[in-house]
C-alpha positions in Angstrom: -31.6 15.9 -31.5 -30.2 19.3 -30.3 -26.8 18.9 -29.2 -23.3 19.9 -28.5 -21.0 18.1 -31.1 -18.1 15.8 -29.3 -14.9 17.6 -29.0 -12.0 16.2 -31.5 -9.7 13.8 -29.9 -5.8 13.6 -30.2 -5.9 9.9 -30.9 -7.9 7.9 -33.4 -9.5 4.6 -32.4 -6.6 2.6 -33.9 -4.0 4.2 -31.5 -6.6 3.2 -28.7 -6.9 0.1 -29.9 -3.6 -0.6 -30.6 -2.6 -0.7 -26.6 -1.3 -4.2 -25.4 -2.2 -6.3 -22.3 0.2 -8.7 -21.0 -1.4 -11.4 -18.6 -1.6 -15.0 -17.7 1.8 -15.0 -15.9 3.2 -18.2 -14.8 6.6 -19.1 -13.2 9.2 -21.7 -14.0 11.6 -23.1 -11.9 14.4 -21.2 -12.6 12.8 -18.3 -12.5 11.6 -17.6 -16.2 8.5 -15.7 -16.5 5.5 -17.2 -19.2 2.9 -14.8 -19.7 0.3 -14.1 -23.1 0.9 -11.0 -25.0 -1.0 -9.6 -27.6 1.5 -7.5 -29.4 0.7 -9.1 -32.8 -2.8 -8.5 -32.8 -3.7 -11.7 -30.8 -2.5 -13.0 -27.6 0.8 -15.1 -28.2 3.6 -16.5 -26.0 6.2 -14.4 -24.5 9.0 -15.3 -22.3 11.0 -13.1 -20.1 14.5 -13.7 -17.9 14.1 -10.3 -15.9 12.7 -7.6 -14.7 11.3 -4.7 -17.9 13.3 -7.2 -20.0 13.1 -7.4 -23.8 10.7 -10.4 -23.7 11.1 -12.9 -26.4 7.8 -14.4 -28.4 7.6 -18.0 -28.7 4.5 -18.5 -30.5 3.6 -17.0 -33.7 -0.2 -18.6 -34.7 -2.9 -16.2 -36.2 -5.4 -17.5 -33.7 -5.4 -16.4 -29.9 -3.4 -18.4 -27.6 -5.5 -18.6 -24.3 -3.7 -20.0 -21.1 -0.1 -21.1 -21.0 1.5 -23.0 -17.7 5.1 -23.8 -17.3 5.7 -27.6 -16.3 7.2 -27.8 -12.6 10.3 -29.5 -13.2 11.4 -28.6 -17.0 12.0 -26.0 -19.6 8.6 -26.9 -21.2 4.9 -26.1 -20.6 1.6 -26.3 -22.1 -0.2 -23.5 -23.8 -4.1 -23.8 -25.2 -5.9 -22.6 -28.4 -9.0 -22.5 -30.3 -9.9 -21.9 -33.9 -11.9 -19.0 -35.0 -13.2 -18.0 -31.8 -14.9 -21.7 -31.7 -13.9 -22.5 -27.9 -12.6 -25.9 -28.9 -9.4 -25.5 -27.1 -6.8 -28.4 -27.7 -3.1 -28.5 -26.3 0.5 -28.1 -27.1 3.7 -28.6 -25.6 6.2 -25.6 -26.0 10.0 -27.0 -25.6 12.0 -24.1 -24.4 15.5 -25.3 -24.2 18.1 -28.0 -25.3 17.7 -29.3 -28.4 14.0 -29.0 -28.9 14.2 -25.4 -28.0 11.1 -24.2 -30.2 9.7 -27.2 -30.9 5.9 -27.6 -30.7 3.7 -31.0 -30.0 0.4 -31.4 -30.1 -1.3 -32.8 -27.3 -5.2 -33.4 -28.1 -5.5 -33.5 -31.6 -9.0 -33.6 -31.6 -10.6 -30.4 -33.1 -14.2 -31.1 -32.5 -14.1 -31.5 -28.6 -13.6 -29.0 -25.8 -10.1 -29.7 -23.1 -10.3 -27.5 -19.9 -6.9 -27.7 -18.7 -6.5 -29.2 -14.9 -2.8 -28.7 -13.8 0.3 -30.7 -13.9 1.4 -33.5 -11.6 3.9 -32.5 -9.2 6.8 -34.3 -11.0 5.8 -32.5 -14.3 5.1 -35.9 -16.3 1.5 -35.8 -16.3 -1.2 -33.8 -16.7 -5.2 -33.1 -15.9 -7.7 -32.5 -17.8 -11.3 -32.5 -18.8 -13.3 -32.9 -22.4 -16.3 -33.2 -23.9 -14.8 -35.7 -26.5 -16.8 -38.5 -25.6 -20.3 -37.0 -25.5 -20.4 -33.2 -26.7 -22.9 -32.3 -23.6 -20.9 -33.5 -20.7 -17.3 -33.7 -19.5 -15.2 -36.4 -18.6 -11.7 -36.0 -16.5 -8.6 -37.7 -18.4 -4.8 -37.8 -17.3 -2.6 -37.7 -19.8 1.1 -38.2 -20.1 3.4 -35.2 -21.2 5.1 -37.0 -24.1 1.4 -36.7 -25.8 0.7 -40.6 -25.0 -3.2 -41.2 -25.1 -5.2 -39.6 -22.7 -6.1 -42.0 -19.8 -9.8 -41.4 -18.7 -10.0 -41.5 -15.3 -13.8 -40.4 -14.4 -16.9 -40.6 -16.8 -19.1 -38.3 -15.9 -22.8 -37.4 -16.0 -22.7 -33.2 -16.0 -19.8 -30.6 -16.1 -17.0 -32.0 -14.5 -13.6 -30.6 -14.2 -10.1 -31.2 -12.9 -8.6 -28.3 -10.3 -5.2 -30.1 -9.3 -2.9 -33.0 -8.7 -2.5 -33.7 -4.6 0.5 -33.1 -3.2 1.9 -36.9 -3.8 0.2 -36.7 -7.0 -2.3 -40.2 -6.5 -5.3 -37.7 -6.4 -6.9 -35.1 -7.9 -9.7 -32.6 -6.7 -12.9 -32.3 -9.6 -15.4 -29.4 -9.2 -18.6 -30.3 -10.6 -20.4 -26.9 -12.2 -24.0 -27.4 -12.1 -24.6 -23.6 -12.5 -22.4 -20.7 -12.6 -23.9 -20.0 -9.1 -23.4 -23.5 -7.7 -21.0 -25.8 -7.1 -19.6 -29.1 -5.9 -16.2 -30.3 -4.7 -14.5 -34.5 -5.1 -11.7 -36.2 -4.7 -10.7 -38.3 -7.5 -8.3 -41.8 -6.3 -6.4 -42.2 -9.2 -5.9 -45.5 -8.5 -9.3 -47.0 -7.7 -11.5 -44.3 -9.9 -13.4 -43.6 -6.7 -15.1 -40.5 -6.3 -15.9 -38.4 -3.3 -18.2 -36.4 -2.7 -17.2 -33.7 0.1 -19.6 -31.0 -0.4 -22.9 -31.8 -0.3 -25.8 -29.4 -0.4 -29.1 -28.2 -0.5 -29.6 -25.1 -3.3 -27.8 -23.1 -4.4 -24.5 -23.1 -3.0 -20.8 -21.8 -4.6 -17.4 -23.6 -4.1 -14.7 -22.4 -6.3 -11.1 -21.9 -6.4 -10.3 -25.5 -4.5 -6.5 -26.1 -4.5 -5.1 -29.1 -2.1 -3.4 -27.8 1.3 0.5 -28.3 1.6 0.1 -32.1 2.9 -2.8 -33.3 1.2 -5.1 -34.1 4.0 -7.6 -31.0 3.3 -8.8 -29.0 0.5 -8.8 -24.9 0.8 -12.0 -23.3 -1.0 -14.0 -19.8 -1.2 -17.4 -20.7 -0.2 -21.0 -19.1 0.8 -22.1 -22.4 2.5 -23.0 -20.4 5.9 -22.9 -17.0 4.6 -23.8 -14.3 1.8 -20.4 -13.9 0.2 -17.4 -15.7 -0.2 -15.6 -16.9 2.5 -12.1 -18.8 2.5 -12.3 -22.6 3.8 -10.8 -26.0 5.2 -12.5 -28.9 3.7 -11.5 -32.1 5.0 -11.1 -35.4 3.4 -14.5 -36.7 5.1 -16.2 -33.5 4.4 -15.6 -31.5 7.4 -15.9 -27.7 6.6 -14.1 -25.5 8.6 -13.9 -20.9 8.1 -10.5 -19.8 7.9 -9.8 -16.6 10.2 -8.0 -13.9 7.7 -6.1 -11.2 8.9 -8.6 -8.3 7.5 -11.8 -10.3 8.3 -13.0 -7.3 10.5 -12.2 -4.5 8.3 -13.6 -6.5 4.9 -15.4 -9.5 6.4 -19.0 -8.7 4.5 -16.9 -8.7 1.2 -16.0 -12.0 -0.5 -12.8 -13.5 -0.7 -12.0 -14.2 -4.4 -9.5 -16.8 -4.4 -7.3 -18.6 -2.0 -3.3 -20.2 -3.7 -1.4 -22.3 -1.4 2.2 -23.3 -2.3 2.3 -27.0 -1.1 6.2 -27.1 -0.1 6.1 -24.0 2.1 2.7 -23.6 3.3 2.5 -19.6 2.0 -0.6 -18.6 0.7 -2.0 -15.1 -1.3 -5.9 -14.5 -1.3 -7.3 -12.0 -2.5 -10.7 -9.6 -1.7 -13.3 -8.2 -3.9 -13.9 -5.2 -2.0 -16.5 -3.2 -4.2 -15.3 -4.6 -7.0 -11.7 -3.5 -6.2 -8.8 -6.2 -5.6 -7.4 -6.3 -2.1 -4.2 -9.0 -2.5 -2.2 -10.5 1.2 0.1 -12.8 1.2 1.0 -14.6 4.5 1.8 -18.2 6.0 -0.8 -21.1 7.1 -0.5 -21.4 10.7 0.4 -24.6 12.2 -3.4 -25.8 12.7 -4.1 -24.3 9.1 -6.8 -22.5 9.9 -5.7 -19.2 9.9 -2.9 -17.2 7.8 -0.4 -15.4 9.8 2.2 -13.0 9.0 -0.4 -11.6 6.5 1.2 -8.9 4.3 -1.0 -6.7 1.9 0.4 -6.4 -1.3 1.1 -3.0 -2.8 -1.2 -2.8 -5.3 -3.1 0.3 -7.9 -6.6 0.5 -7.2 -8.1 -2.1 -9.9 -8.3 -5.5 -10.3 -5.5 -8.8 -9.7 -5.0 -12.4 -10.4 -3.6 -15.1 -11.5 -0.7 -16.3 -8.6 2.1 -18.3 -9.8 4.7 -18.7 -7.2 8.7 -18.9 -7.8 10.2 -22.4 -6.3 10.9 -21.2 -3.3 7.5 -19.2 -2.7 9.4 -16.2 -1.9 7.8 -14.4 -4.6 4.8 -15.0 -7.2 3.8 -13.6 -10.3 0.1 -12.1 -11.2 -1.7 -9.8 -13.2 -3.0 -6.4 -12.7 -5.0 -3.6 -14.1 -6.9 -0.5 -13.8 -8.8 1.8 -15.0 -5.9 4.2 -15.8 -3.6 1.7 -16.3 -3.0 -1.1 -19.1 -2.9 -4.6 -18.3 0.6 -6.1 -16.9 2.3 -8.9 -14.7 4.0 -8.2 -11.5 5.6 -9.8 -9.2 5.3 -9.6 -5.8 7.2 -9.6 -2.3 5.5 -12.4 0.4 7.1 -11.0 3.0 7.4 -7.1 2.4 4.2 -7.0 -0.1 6.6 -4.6 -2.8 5.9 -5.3 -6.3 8.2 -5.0 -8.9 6.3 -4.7 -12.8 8.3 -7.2 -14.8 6.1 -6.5 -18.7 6.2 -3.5 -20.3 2.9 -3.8 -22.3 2.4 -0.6 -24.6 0.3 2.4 -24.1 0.8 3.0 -28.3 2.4 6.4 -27.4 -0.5 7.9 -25.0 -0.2 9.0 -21.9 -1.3 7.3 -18.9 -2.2 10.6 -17.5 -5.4 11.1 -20.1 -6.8 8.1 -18.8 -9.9 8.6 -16.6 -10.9 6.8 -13.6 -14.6 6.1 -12.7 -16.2 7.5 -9.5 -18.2 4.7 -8.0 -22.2 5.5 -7.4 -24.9 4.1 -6.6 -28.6 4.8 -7.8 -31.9 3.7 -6.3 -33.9 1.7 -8.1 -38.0 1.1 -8.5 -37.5 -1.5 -5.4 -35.6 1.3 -3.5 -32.8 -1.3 -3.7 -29.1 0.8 -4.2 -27.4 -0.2 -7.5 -23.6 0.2 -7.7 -22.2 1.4 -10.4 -19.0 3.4 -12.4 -19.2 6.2 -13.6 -17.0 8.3 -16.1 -16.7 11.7 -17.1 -14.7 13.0 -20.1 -12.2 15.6 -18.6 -13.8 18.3 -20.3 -18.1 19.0 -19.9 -19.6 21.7 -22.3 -22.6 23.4 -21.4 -25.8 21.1 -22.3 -23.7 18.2 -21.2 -22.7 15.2 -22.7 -23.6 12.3 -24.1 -23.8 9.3 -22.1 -22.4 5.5 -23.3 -24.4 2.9 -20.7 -21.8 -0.1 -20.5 -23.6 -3.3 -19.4 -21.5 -6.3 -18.5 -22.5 -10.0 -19.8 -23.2 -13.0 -17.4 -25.6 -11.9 -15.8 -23.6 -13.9 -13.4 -20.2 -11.5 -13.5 -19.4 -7.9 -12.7 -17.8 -5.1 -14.0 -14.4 -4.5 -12.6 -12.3 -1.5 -12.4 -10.0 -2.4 -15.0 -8.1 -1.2 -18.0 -10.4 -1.1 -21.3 -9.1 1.4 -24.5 -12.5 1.4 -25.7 -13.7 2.9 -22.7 -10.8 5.9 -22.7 -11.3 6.4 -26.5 -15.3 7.2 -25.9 -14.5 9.3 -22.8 -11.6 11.6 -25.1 -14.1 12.1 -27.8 -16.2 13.6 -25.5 -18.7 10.8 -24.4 -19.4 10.1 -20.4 -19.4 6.0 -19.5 -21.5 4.4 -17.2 -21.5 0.8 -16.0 -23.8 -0.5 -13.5 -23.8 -3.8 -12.1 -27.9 -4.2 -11.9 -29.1 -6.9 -9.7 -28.1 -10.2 -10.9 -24.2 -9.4 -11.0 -21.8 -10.8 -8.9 -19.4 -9.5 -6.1 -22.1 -8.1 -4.1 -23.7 -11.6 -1.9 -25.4 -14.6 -2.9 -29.0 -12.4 -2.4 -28.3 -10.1 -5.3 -26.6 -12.6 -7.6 -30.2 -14.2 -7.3 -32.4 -11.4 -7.6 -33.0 -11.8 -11.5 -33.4 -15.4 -11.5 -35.4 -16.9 -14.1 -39.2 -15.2 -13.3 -37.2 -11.9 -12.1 -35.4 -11.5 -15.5 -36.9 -8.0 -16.1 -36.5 -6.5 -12.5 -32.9 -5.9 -13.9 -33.8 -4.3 -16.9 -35.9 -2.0 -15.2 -32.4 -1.2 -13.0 -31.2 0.2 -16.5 -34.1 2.4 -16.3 -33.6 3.4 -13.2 -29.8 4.1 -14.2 -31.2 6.5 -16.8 -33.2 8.0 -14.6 -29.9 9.0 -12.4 -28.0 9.9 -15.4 -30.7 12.6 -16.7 -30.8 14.1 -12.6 -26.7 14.6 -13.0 -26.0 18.3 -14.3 -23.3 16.9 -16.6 -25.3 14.5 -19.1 -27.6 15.2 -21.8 -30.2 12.6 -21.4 -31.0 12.9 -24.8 -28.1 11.0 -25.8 -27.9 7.8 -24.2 -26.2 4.6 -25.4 -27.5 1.1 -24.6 -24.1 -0.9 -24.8 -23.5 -4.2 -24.0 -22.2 -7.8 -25.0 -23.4 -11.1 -24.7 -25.7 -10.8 -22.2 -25.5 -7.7 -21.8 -26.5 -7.8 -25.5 -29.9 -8.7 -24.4 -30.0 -6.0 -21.9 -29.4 -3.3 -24.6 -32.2 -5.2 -26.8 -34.5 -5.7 -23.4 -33.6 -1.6 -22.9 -34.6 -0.6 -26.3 -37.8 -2.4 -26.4 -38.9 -2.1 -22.9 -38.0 1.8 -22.5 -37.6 3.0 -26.2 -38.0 6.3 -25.4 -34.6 6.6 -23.3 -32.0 5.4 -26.3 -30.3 7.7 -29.2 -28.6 4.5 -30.0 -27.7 0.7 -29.0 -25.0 -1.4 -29.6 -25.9 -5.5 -29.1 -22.4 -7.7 -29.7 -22.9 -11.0 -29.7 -26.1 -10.5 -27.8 -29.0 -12.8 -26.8 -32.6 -11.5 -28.9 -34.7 -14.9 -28.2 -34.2 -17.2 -25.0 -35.7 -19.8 -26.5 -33.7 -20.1 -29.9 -30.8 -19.1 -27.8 -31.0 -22.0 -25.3 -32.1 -24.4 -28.4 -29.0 -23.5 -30.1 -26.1 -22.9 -27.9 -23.4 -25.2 -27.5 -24.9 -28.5 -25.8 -22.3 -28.5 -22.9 -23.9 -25.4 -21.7 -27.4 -25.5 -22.3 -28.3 -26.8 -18.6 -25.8 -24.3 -17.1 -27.9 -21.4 -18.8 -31.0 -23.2 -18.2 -30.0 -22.7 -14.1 -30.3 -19.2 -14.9 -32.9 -18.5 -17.4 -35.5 -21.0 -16.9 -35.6 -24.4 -18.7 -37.2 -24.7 -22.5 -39.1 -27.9 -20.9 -41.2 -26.1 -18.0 -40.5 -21.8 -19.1 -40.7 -21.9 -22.9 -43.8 -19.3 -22.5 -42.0 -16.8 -20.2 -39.1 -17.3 -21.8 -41.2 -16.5 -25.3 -42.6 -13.5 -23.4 -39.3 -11.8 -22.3 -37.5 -12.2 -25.9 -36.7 -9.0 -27.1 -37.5 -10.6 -30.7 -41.0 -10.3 -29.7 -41.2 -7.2 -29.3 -38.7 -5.5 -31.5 -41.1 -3.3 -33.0 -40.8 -1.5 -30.1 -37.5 0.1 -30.9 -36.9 3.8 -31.9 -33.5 4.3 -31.7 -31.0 3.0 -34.4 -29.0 -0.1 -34.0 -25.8 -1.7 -34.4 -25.1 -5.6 -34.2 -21.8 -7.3 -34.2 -21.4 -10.6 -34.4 -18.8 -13.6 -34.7 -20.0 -16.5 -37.4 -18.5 -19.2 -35.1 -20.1 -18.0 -31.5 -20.6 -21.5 -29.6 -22.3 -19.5 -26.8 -24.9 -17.5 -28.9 -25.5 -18.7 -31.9 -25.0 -16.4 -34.7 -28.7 -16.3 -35.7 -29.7 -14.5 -32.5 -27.7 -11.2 -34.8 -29.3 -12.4 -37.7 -32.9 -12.6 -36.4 -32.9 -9.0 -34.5 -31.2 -7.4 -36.8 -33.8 -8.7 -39.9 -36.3 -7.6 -38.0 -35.4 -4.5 -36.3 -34.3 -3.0 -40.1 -38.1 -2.9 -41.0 -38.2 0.3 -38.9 -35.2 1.7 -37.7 -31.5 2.2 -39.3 -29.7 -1.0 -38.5 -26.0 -1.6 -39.4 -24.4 -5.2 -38.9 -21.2 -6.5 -39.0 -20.1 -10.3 -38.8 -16.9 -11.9 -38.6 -16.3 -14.8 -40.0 -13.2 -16.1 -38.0 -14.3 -15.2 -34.7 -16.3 -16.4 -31.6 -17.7 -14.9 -29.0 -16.7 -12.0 -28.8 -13.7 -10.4 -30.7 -10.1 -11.2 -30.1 -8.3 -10.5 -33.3 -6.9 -6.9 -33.7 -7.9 -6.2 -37.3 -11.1 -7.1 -36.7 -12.0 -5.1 -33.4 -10.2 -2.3 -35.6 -12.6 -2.7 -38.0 -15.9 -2.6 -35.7 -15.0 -0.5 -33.6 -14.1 2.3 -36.1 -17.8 1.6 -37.4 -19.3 2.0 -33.6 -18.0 5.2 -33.7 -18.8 6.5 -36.9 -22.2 5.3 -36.3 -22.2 7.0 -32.9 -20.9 10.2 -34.0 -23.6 10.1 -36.9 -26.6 9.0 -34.7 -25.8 10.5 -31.4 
């Protein structure tokens, strides 16, 4: 193809890669921050006593630590970790002072089952949690002592159960039940009896998430679209009374949803945030007396990106969480209640380039065959040569998730070297109402690849992109959309790039791990009644279709999508077109491990730069 070449960068690909996130921020008593670093070249431990502090690493594994959580009422906590990308999380406790400072026990000990960490009791010697250890296709809820005594299992369940938090006097907990990413169901557990109750129950499909007890333990606060098309924050009562809590900016940013409601149960302060066009809107404020409404409501200062994770200090004045965007690295803050400053207490590493060659994305929206508007972000390198530029199209996985305005080094790299990014959220994702998460629902499955189509329409209409040189990009499922892309509309693509994507529903769904096989089936359609339209919409089935060359990444232990959807497409798909392949034996889905993102992601680019 004609073209323009890129322009050299200053920075190679390691340098890019080579910038840190720090995240997962949680609070002791005292005052000590806990938060994951990946320094080393996987996310590790870290401790910090102040404010841009030197922080001081406290695990040292080759593996990916994935959560850590401080215990309320000692120098300990818990932190979680897998093997090889395999999702089999178990636990440890991390000692942090006294004798024992350093000292490590394992909790679970048992590699071949799943633990979803719950929360600790209130007087730190307990802990929730739930495991597939007793059958590998549902998940029970256990309590288990902190001194790694057997786990006590407290519910057996029937589906995908798990724990979201002790009650205030620490005799119950609340269980969510997941019986698809899109719908939910909310219990109270009686540790004491075993009873189970039911307090949310439903026709359809209907989401209840982020459920965390109020401060005296008589109701339940959730984000619901029970009455509505988006999230809304909510009192659940004991017998199942639902009731809308009235948020200072419901008026300015009612239609968007509320992402997540934290309650600190001695004070009564809460912080929610907003997903407002995918951009985080974070207040902190107080309950008021009837708890239905938060009062003294202060927004938190805040870049324009995206926030989480609240863990308050003991006396709620302040709380920790994590922040990003998209010219600006991942870090933990903490955060003002009652004058909404922040103050940035990590210092992740940029690797020596400046913030101020980072690009942020303009947010569009394209019309698609339906006439419906797609959102999406849209990147331009900082310097256009005439013919335009070449154009990477980023599609998230899910489907049910959404692309954020956050911090990725991949992203910058491609848009120094020259390449524009584009990342739609096409009908399906979330963050924009219950309707549109819905709109590619099992039978509808193609309507959002044709919103890919659409997108490329767009992007050969814009002056600054040469549509010859478009990119199908995308993970997991957004694997199958750059497959579904390339076979559907062959003649858009110079090039894809599947990672750990999905080429045949039905092997897919045959093979994925068994505790999530009905949680996909939700969404895709069931191998008992859709195995023909499943059959039908498999790329695999039509991979002769492709024109453009292809590049599959895979990890040998992905749980999620089994590594023979790589193998299949990319046996196939070589008959015809150049295909290159990389798999990694000691990771999952997706890659965590520095050396090996080094490694593929060098070879995207070469293969880019050759190709494109």
């Amino acid at each position: 193809m004609g073209c323009s070449p890129v322009p050299r960068f200053v920075h190679d690909i390691e340098r890019y890669l080579n910038i840190r996130s720090a995240y997962g921020a949680s609070l002791s008593e005292d005052g000590s921050l806990a938060f994951l670093l990946n320094t080393t070249g996987t996310a590790q431990v870290w401790t910090l006593d102040a404010a841009r502090g030197w922080p001081e690493q406290r695990t040292f594994y080759e593996e990916a630590v994935g959560f850590c959580t401080f215990s309320p009422e000692r120098e300990e906590l818990v932190f979680g970790m897998d093997e090889g990308g395999n999702e089999r999380t178990q636990f440890y406790r991390l000692d942090l002072a006294g004798d024992t400072e350093g000292e490590i026990t394992p909790l679970t000990e048992m590699p071949d089952a799943k633990h979803l960490w719950g929360g600790w009791s209130h007087d730190g010697e307990r802990f929730a949690f739930a495991s597939n250890r007793r059958d590998e296709g549902v998940f029970d809820v256990y309590v288990q002592g902190r001194a790694g005594e057997d786990a006590q299992l407290v519910y057996e369940s029937d589906g995908w159960y798990s724990p979201g938090g002790f009650s205030p006097d620490d005799a119950r907990l609340v269980v969510t039940q997941a019986t698809s990413l899109l719908d939910q169901d909310v219990y109270v557990l009686d540790l004491d009896s075993g009873e189970l109750d039911h307090l949310t129950p439903h026709d359809g499909f209907v989401r209840y998430q982020s459920a965390t007890w109020g401060p005296e333990g008589e109701y339940l606060y959730v984000t619901t679209d029970r009455d509505s098309d988006t999230l809304d924050a909510y009192r659940v009562g004991l017998d199942g009374t639902a009731e809308r809590i009235d948020l200072p900016d419901d008026e300015e940013n009612g239609d968007w949803s509320v992402d997540g409601v934290a309650i600190d149960h001695d004070t009564g302060r809460v912080v929610y945030s907003r997903n407002v066009d995918g951009y985080t809107e974070l207040r902190a404020g107080d309950l008021s007396a009837d708890g239905l409404a938060i009062e003294n409501a202060t927004e938190i200062d805040l870049p324009a990106g995206v926030a989480g994770g609240v863990s308050f200090d003991a006396d709620a004045e302040r709380f920790a969480f994590t922040t990003t965007a998209s010219t600006q690295n991942t870090n933990v803050h903490l955060a003002d209640v009652e004058t909404g400053d922040t103050d940035r207490w990590t210092l992740a590493s940029t690797a020596g380039i400046p913030e101020a060659t980072f690009v942020d994305p303009e947010l569009v929206r394209f019309e698609s065959f339906d006439s419906r508007e797609i959102p999406a972000y849209f990147s331009l390198p900082q310097e256009v040569p005439e013919g335009g530029v070449p154009v990477v199209v980023d599609i998230h996985g899910g489907p049910e998730s959404q692309r954020r305005p956050s911090f990725n080094p991949l992203k910058q790299f491609f848009l120094r070297s020259g390449y524009a990014v584009f990342e739609p959220n096409v009908r399906g994702s979330t963050g924009y109402g219950k309707a549109y998460s819905h709109l590619d629902d099992v039978e509808k499955r193609m309507d959002s690849v044709k919103d890919i189509d659409a997108a490329a329409s767009w992007l050969a209409d814009h002056e600054a992109v040469d549509a010859d040189r478009l990119v199908a990009y995308g993970g997991s499922y957004g694997g199958f959309m750059v497959l579904a892309s390339m076979t559907e509309y062959p003649e858009l693509w110079a090039a894809g790039v599947d990672i750990v994507g999905i080429a045949n529903f039905v092997t897919f769904l045959e093979n994925t791990g068994e505790w999530r096989r009905e949680l996909r089936e939700a969404e895709y359609g069931s191998l008992a009644d859709d195995r023909e339209f499943l059959e039908a919409i498999s790329p695999i089935n039509n991979i002769d279709a492709i024109r453009a060359p292809l590049f599959v990444i895979h990890g040998a232990n992905d749980p999620r999508v089994p590594l023979g959807e790589a193998e299949q497409v990319a046996d196939q798909a070589a008959e015809h077109v150049p295909v290159e392949t990389l798999v990694f034996e000691d990771e999952g889905h997706g890659l965590s491990k520095l050396e090996n993102r080094i490694e593929a992601y060098t070879a995207v680019v070469e293969f880019l730069d050759e190709h494109v």
